[in-house]
C-alpha positions as CSV (number, residue, x, y, z in Angstrom):
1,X,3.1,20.3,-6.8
2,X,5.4,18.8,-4.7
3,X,3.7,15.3,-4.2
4,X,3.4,15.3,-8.0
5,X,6.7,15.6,-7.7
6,X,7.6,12.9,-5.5
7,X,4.7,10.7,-7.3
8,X,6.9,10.9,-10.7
9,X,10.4,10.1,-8.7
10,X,8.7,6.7,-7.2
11,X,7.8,6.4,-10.1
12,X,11.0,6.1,-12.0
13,X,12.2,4.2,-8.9
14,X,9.6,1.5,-9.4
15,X,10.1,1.3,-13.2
16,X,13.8,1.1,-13.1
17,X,13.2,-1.8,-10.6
18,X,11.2,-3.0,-12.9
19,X,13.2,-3.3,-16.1
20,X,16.0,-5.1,-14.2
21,X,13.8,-7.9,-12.4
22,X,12.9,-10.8,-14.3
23,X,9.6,-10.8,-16.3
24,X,7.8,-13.7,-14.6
25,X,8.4,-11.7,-11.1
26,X,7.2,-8.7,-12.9
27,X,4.3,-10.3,-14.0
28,X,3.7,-12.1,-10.5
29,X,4.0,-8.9,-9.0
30,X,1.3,-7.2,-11.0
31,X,-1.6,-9.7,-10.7
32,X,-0.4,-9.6,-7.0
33,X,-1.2,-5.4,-7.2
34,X,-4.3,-6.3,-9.3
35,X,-6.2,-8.6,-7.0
36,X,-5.2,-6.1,-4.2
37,X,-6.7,-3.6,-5.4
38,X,-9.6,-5.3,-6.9
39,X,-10.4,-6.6,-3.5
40,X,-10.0,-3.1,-2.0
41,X,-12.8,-1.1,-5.0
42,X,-14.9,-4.0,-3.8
43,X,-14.7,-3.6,-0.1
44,X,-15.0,0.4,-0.9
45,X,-18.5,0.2,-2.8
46,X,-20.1,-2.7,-0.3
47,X,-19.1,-0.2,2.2
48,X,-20.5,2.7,1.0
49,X,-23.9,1.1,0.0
50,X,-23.8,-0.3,3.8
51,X,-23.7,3.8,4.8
52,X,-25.7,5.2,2.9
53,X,-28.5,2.9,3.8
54,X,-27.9,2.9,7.5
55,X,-27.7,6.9,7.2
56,X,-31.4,6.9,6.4
């Protein structure tokens, strides 16, 4: 309960930083979050497939 509770006050934090910053840096700063984690779910499923087949 209490992360969910600290989850929801970043999360205002991040949104009211959000609203005030201009909305090219916004946008720059969410294809910047995308790729990051687009390169990290990729990373995560080659690795996995690496394990499981070495575990055999």
């Amino acid at each position: 309960m209490l992360f969910l509770v600290a989850a929801l006050l970043l999360l205002g934090v991040v949104l009211g930083t959000v609203a005030h910053a201009p909305l090219t840096f916004s946008v720059a700063a969410g294809a910047v979050i995308a790729v990051w984690l687009g390169v990290f779910a990729v990373r995560e499923r080659h690795g996995r497939r690496r394990s499981s087949t070495s575990a055999r």
